[in-house]
C-alpha positions, 0 to 999 in steps of 0.5 A: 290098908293091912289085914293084919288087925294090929295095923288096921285099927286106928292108932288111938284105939290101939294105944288106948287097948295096949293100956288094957292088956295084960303083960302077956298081951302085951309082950305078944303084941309087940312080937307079932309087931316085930314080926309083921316090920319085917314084911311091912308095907308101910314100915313107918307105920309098923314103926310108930307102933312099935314104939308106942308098945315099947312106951308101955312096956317102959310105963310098966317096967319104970327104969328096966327099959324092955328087960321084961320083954326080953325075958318072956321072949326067952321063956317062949318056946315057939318065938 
């Protein structure tokens, strides 16, 4: 199992916390995801997370697909 926090917790909690989070959690979720698929041990896993960030950033942002995700990764000076 992961010690990344993101990984270990069950995939139902973290659904349920994505729909929790504010904008700015969220989009820093879904880098530190991006991130942690590039060194990932079970990449299907990382996978299947990443998509469930993306489907609420896409329930958020209803037609921009992950435009607004884009562009706070731009604004952030460190990514």
């Amino acid at each position: 199992m992961s010690t990344n926090p993101l990984m270990s917790e069950p995939v139902e909690d973290f659904a349920s916390r994505l729909e929790a989070m504010v904008d700015d959690e969220l989009f820093a979720t879904m880098s530190n995801l991006e991130k942690a698929s590039e060194a990932a041990d079970d990449a299907e896993e990382t996978l299947a997370r990443i998509a469930l960030t993306e489907t609420e950033i896409e329930r958020r942002y209803p037609g921009e697909l992950l435009a607004p995700y884009r562009n706070w990764k731009q604004r952030q000076p460190l990514l």
